[in-house]
C-alpha positions as CSV (number, residue, x, y, z in Angstrom):
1,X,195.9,128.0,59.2
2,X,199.3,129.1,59.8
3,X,202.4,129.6,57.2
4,X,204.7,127.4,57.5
5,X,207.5,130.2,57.7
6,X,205.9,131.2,60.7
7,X,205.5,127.9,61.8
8,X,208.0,127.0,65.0
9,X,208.1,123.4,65.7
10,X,209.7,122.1,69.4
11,X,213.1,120.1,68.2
12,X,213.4,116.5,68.5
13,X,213.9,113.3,66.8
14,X,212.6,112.9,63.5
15,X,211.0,110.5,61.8
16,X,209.3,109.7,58.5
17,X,206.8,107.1,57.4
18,X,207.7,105.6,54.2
19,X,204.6,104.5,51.9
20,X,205.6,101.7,49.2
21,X,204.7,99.5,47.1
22,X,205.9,96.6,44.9
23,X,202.6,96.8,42.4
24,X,203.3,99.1,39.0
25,X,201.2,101.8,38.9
26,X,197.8,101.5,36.6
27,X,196.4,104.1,34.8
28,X,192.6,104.3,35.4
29,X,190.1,106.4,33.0
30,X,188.5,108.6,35.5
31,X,188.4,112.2,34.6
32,X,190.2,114.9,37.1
33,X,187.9,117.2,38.5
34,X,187.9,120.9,36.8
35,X,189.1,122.1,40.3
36,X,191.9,119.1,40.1
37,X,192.6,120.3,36.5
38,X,192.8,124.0,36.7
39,X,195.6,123.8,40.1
40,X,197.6,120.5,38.7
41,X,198.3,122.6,35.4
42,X,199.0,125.8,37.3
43,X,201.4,124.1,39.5
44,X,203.3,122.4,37.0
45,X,203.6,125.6,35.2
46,X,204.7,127.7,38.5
47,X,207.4,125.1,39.1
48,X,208.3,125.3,34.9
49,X,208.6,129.2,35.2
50,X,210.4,128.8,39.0
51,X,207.3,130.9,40.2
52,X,206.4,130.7,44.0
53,X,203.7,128.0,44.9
54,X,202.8,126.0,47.3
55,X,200.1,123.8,46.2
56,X,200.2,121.4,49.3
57,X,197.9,121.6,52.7
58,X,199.3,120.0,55.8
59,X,198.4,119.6,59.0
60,X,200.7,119.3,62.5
61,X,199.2,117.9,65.9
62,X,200.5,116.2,69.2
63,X,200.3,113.1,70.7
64,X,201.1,112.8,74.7
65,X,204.7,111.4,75.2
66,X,207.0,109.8,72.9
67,X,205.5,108.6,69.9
68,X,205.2,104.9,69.9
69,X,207.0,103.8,66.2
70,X,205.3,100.9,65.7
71,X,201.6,101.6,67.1
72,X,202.0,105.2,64.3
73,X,203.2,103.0,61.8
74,X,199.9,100.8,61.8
75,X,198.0,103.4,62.1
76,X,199.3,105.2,58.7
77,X,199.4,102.2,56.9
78,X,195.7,101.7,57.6
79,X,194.8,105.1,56.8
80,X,196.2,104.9,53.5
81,X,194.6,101.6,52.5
82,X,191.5,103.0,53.6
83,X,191.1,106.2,51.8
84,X,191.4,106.4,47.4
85,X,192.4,109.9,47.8
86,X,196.2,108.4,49.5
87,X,196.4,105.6,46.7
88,X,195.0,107.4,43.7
89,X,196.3,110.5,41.9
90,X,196.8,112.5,38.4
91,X,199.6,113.3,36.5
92,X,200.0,115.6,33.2
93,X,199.6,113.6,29.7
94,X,200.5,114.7,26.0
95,X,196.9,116.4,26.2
96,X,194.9,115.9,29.8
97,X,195.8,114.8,32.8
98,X,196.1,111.0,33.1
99,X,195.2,108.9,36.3
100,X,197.1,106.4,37.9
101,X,196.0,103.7,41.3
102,X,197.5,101.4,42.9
103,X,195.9,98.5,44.6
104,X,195.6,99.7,48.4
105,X,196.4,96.5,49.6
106,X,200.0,96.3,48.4
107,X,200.7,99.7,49.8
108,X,203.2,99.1,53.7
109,X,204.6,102.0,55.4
110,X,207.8,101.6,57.5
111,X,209.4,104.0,59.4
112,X,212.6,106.0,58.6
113,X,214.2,107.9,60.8
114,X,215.7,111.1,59.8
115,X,218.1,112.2,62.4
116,X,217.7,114.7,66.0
117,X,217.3,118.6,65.2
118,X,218.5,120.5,68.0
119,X,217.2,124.4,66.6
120,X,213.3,125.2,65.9
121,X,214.4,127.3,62.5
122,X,216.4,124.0,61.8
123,X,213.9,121.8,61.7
124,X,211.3,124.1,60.2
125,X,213.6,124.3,57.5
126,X,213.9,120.4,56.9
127,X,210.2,120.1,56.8
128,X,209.4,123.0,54.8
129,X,212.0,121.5,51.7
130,X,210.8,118.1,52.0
131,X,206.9,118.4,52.0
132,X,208.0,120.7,48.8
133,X,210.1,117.8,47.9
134,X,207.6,115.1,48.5
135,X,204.5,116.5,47.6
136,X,205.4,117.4,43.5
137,X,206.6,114.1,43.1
138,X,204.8,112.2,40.7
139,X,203.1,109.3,42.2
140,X,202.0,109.2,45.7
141,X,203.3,112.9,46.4
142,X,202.6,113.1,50.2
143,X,204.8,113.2,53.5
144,X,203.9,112.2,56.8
145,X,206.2,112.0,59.8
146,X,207.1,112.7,63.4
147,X,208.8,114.8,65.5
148,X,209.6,112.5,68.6
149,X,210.1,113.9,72.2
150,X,209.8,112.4,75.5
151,X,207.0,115.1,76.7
152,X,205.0,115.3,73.6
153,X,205.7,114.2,70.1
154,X,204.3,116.3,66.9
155,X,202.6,114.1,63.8
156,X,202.6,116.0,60.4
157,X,201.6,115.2,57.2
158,X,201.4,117.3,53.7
159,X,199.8,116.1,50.4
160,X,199.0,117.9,47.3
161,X,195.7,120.4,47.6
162,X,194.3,118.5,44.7
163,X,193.1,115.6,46.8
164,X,192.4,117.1,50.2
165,X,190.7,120.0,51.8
166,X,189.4,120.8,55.1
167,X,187.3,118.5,56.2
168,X,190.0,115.7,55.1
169,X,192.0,117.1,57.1
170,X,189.8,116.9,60.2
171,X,188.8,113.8,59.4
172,X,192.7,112.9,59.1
173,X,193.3,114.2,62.5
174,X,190.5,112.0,64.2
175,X,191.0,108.9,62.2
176,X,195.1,109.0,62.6
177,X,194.7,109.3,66.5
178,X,191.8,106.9,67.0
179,X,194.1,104.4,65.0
180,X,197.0,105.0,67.1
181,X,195.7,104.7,70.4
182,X,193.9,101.2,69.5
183,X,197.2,100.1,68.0
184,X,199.1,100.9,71.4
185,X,196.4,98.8,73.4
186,X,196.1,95.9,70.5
187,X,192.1,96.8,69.9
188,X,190.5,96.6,66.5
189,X,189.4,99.7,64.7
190,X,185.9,99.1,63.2
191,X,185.5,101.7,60.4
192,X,183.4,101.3,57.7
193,X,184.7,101.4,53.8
194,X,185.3,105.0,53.0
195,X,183.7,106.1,49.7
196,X,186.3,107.1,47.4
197,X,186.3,110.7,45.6
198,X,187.3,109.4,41.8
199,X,183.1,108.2,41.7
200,X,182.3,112.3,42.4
201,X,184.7,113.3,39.8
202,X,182.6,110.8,37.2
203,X,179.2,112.6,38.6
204,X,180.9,116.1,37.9
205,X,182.1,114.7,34.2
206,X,178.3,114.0,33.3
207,X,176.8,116.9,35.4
208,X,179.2,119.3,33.3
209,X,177.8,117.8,30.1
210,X,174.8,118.1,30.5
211,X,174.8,121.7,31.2
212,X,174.4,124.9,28.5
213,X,174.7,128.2,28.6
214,X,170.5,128.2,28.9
215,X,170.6,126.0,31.7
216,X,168.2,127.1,34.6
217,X,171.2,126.0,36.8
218,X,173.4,129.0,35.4
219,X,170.6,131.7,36.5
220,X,172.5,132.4,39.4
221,X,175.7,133.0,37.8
222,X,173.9,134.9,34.8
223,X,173.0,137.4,37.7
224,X,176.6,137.4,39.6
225,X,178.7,137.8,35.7
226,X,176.0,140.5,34.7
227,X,176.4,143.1,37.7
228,X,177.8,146.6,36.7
229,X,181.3,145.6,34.8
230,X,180.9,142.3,35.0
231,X,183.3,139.8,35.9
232,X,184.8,139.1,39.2
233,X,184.2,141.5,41.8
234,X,187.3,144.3,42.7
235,X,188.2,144.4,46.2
236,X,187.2,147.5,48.3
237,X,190.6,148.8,48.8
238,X,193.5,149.3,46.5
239,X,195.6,146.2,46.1
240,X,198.3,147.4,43.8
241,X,197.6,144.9,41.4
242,X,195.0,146.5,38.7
243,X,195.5,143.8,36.3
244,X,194.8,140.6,38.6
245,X,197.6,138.9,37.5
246,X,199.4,136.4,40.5
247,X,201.6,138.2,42.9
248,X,204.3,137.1,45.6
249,X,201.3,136.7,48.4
250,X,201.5,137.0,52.2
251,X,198.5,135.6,54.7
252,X,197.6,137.3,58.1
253,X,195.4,136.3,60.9
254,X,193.2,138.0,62.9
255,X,191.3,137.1,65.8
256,X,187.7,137.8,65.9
257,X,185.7,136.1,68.5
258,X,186.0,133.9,71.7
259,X,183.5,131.1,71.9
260,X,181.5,133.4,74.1
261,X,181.7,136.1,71.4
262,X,180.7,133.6,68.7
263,X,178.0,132.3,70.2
264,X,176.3,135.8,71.1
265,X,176.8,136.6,67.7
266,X,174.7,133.8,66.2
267,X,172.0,134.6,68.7
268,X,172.1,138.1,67.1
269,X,172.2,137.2,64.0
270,X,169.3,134.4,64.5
271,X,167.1,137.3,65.9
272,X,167.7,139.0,62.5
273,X,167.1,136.2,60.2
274,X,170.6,134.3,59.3
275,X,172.8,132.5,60.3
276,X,176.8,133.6,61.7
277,X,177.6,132.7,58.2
278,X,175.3,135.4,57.1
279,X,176.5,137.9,59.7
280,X,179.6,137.6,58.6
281,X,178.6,138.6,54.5
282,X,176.7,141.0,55.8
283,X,179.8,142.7,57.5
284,X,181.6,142.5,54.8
285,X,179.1,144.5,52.7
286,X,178.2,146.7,55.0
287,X,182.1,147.5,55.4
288,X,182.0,147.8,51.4
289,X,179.1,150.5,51.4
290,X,180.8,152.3,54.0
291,X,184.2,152.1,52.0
292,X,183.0,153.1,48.6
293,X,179.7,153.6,48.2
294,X,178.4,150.1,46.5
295,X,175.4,148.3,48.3
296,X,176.2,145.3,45.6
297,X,177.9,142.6,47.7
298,X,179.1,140.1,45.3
299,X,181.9,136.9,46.4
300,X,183.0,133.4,45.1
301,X,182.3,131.6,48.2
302,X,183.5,127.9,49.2
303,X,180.5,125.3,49.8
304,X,181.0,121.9,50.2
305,X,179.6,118.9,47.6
306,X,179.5,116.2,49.9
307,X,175.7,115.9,49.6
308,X,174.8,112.8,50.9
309,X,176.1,111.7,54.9
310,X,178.3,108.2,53.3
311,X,180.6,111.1,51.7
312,X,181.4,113.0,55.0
313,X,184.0,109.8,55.2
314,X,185.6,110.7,51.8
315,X,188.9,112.1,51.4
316,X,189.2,114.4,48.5
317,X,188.7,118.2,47.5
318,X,185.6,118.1,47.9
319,X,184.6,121.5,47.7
320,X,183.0,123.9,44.9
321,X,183.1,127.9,44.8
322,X,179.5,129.0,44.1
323,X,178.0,133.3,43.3
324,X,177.0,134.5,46.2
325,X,175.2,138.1,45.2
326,X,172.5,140.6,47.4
327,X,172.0,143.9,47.6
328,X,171.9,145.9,51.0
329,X,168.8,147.7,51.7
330,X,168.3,151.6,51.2
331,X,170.5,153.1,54.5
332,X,171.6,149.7,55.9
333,X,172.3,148.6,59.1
334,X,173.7,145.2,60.2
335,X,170.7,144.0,61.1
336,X,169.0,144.8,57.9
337,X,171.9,143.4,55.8
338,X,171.8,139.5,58.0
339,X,168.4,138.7,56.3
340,X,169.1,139.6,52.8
341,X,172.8,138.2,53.3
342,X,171.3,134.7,54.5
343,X,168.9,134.7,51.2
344,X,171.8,135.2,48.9
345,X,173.5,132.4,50.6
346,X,170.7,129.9,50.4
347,X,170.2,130.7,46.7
348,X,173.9,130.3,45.8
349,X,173.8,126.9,47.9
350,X,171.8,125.3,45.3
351,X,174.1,125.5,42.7
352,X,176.9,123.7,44.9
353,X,176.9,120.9,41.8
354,X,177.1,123.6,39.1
355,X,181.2,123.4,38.5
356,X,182.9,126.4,38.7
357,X,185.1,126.6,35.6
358,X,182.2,124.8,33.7
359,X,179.6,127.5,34.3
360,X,182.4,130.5,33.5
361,X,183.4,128.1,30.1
362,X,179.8,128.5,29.4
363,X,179.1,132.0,30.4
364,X,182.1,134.1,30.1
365,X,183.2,134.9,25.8
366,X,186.7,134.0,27.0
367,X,185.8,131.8,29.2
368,X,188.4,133.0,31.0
369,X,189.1,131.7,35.2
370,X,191.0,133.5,37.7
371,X,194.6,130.9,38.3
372,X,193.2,131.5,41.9
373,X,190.1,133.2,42.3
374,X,189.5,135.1,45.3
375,X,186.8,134.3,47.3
376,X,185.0,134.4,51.3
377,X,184.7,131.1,52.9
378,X,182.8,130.3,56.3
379,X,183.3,127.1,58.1
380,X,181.6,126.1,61.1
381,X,184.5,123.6,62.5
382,X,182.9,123.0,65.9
383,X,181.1,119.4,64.9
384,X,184.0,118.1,62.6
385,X,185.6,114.8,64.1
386,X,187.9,115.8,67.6
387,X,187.1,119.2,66.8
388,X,187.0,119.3,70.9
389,X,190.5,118.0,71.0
390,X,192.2,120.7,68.6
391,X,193.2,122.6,71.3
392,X,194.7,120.5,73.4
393,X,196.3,118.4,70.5
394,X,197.8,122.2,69.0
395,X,196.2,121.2,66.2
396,X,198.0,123.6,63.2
397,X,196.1,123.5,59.6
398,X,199.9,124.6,57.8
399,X,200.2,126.2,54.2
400,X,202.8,127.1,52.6
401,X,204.1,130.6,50.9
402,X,202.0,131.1,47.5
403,X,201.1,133.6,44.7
404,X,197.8,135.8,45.2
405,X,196.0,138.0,42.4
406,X,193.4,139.3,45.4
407,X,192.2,139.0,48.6
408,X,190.7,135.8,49.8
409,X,189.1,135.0,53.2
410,X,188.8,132.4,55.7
411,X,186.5,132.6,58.5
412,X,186.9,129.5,60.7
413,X,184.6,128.9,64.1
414,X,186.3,126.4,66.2
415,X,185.0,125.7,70.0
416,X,186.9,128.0,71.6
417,X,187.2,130.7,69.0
418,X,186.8,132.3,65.5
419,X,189.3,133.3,63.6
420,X,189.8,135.2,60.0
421,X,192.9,134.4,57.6
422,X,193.4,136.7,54.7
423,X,195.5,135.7,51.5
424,X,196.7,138.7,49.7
425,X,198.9,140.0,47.4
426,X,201.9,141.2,48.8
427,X,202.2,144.7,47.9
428,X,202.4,148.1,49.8
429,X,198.9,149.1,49.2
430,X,197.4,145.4,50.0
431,X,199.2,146.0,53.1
432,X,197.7,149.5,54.0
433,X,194.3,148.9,52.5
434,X,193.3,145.5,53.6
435,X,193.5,145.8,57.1
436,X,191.4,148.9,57.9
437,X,188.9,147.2,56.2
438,X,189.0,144.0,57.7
439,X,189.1,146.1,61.6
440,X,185.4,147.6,60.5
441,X,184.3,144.1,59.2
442,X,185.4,142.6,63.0
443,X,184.6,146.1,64.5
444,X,180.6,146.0,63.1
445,X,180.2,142.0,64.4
446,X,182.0,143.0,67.9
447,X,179.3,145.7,68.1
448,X,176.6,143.6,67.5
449,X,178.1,140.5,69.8
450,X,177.9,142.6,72.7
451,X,174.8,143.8,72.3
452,X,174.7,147.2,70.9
453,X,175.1,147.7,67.2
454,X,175.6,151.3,65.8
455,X,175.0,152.5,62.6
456,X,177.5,153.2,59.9
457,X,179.8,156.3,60.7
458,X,179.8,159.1,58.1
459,X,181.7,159.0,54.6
460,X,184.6,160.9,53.7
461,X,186.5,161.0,50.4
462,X,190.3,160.1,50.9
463,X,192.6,159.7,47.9
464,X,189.7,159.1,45.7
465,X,187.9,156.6,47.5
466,X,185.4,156.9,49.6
467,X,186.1,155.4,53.1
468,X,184.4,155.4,56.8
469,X,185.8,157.9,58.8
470,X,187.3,156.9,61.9
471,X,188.6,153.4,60.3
């Protein structure tokens, strides 16, 4: 996951892939998704108020050589006709958010070519304005391109958040490339029909209605809402931002293991009960007794919703934050914490069909959701499609600059490594505050990867808030 300010592509001829059409659109009567909903409307009210956002994922990889037109262009065009989430899409209505298809069979891509870039900033620049560009346009807001060179070529493609997340995106990166290199030789591709995500958003219109604020499926959020204040949970460190609202963000990276390092973590945390999902929560609240004195660990994290194998072919947003909420034992240790941490986990995994902003509409007096609420994801990446390949293929998950009202994670195990991203505001204290933290959280699972975990160090008071010394 890298921004795409920071992003520094090699120069070289560009090209985009035009998608079109000569079918009207036709509205369809399939509900958004709350998540759909809630970042649509905060887009179009960003771009309203001229506010920062970037509410687009895209993804950059190479292909050996220079990039054969023709073989790229079949391989887009059947990758769109496959997939709803590229011919299907939501705009704002008088009162809801109305949704529009297109038959996939009308939809042709052709080539365009763009022109040569001869600096890196250049040509960051270009892409950067035109996946803005591209992606919130109405209609089939997405981009996808090439940067051509004789050694290696770079394929990118951006679409609106609201209709892919990360497992599209690896399934994207595998699907695009097996297309392309049958397409160069004249081979078939035999895939089979993709279900499409618009039939999940009809499940998660009737689960919604049948739920109530006594539903045995809200227990677990009950629990999560009814902790101490209540609410969301406050980050361990100062932020600078007491009332929550969205900030100008920033997002650093931090490496955390090798493969070797990850995988002698697991072990240790398998010896302890958990998995290295579980290790990792149980860092963090460990880090958070250490740092204030609260042995509550409560986080929105990320779990997916594709519940059955068919939908691990689907293209969509596909994902659901769900209450994750345990409670260290008296004078933890990291191995103490794994166990309880893994619990919690399993618990909040049930309710991964429980919708987020339904359960809060329910539960909270308010009813009011975080614009984006902060939350800790894990993601095992290893077995995605070409996961293998990434690598060599400099495979680059790309966001764009945003807003942030806290601190949001991203723990992401890949073959060779794992890596944490952090979203956060961008203020002076965020700045100061965020990283000592997240040095213990790497420093207590680097302890225990090689072999020789230590307790937590003693706790000081500094500027009010109680911290590990020595962090």
């Amino acid at each position: 996951m890298t921004e795409i300010l920071d992003w520094r592509p090699q120069p070289g001829e560009v090209v985009e892939f035009e998608l079109t059409t000569d079918r009207a659109p036709v509205p369809h009567d399939v509900p958004a998704s709350h998540f759909q909903r809630a970042h649509l409307r905060l887009a179009a009210a960003n771009r309203a108020a001229g506010r920062r956002q970037s509410p687009w994922v895209a993804m950059a990889f190479d292909l050996e050589g220079r990039a054969d037109l023709d073989a790229l262009t079949e391989a887009w065009q059947g990758l769109v006709r496959r997939h709803e989430a590229f011919h299907t899409w939501y705009e704002p209505g008088p009162e809801d958010l109305t949704g529009f298809r297109i038959p996939p069979e009308s939809l042709t891509v052709r080539p365009v070519r763009v022109g040569d870039f001869a600096g890196r900033d250049e040509l960051r620049a270009h892409l950067h304005r035109r996946i803005d560009e591209r992606t919130s346009a109405s209609g089939l807001g997405m981009l996808a391109g090439v940067i051509r060179r004789d050694t290696a070529s770079t394929v990118y493609f951006a679409i609106d958040h609201a209709y892919t997340d990360g497992h599209s995106v690896a399934l994207l990166f595998h699907e695009l490339r097996a297309r392309y290199h049958a397409a160069r030789i004249g081979a078939p591709v035999d895939l089979p029909p993709a279900p499409g995500y618009l039939d999940l958003n009809r499940r998660e219109r009737r689960r919604s209605e049948s739920l109530t604020k006594a539903s045995p499926e809200l227990a677990a959020w009950s629990e999560f809402l009814a902790v101490k204040d209540g609410g969301f949970p406050a980050f361990p460190v100062e932020l600078g931002n007491d009332t929550g609202e969205l900030l100008a963000g920033t997002r650093l990276e931090y490496p955390v293991f090798t493969g070797d390092e990850a995988r002698a973590f697991r072990a240790y945390c398998a010896r302890h009960g958990g998995g290295l999902g579980a290790g990792f929560f149980a860092a963090l609240a460990l880090a958070q007794w250490e740092f204030t004195g609260n042995d509550v660990y409560r986080v929105l994290t990320a779990v997916s919703t594709r519940a059955y194998p068919r939908l691990l072919r689907a293209h969509g947003w596909l994902v659901n934050l769900v209450p994750l909420l345990f409670r260290l034992p008296g004078s933890p240790t990291l191995a103490d914490a794994i166990a309880v941490a893994q619990q919690g986990f399993q618990r909040a995994r049930e309710g991964y069909d429980v919708p987020l902003h339904r359960a809060l509409e329910l539960l909270l007096e308010d009813g009011d959701v975080p614009d984006i609420p902060p939350m800790a994801s894990y993601l095992d990446g290893r077995s995605a499609p070409g996961a293998r390949d990434y690598l060599d293929a400099d495979a680059t998950v790309l966001t764009g600059p945003d807003n942030a009202g806290g601190v949001s994670l991203w723990l992401n195990w890949f073959p060779d490594r794992a890596d944490l991203v952090v979203s956060m505001p961008d203020t002076p204290q965020a700045a100061a505050g965020v990283p000592k933290y997240l040095d213990r959280v790497r420093e207590i699972m680097l302890t225990a990867a090689a072999g020789s975990p230590r307790p937590p160090g003693p706790v000081g008071l500094v500027s009010g808030r109680r911290v590990a010394e020595g962090v």
